[in-house]
N, C-alpha and C positions, 0 to 999 in steps of 0.2 A: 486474553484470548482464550477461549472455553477451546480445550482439549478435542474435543468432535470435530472442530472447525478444520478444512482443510485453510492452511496457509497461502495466501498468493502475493508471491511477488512482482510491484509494476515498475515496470522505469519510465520517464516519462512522466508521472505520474499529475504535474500540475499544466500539461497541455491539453488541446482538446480531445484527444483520443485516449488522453490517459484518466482523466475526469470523465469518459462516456464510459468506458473498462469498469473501474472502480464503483460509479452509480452500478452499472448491471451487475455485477460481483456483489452488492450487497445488497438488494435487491430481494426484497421476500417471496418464495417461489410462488409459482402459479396458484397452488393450493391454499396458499398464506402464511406457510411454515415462514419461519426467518433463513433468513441465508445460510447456507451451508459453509459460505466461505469467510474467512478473516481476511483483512489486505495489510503489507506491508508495503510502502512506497519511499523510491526514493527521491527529493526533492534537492534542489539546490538552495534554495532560500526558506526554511521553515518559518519565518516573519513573514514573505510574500501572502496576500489575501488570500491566495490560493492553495497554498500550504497549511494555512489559516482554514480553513473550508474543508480540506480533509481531515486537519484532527478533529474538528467539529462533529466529521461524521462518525468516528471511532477509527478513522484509519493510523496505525503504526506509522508513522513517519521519519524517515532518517535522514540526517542531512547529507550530502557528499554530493560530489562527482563521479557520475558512471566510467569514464573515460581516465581520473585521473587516482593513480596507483595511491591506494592509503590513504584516501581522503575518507574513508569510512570507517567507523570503529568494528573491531573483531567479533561483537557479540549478533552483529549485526549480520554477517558471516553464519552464526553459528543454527543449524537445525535450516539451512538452505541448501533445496536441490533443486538445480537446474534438470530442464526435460524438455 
C-alpha cells in the first residue's frame, strides 16, 4: 500500500454492495489519476471466487468473522480508525 493512499476498510466485502464499494474505491478519478484509495476487506472464505476476484484486484484481504470475537489476527486491528 503506497503511504498517500488513504486506507478503507469494507465488511461485507465479497457481497453485492460490498463488490460495487470496492470497484468505486479503486476506480481512477475522473481526471484519470489512480485512485486515492487502498482497500482492506474483510472476507469469510479467502478460497471463495469472490475473495479470489479481490486479491486479483490488489485488495488486502483478511479472513474472519465480523460478528465473531478473535477470529481475526491483531495486525489486522493495527493502524484502523473507525469514523
Amino acid at each position: 500500500m503506497s503511504d498517500n493512499k488513504k486506507l478503507i476498510f469494507v465488511v461485507g466485502a465479497t457481497g453485492a454492495q460490498g463488490l460495487a464499494v470496492i470497484d468505486a474505491l479503486l476506480a481512477p478519478c475522473a481526471e484519470g489519476t489512480p485512485s486515492s484509495y487502498s482497500v482492506r476487506a474483510l472476507t469469510r472464505d479467502l478460497n471463495h471466487r469472490r475473495g479470489q476476484l479481490l486479491i486479483s484486484k490488489g485488495v488486502e484481504c483478511i479472513e474472519g468473522e465480523f460478528l465473531t470475537r478473535g477470529s481475526c489476527s491483531s495486525p489486522f486491528l493495527s493502524n484502523l480508525e473507525l469514523t
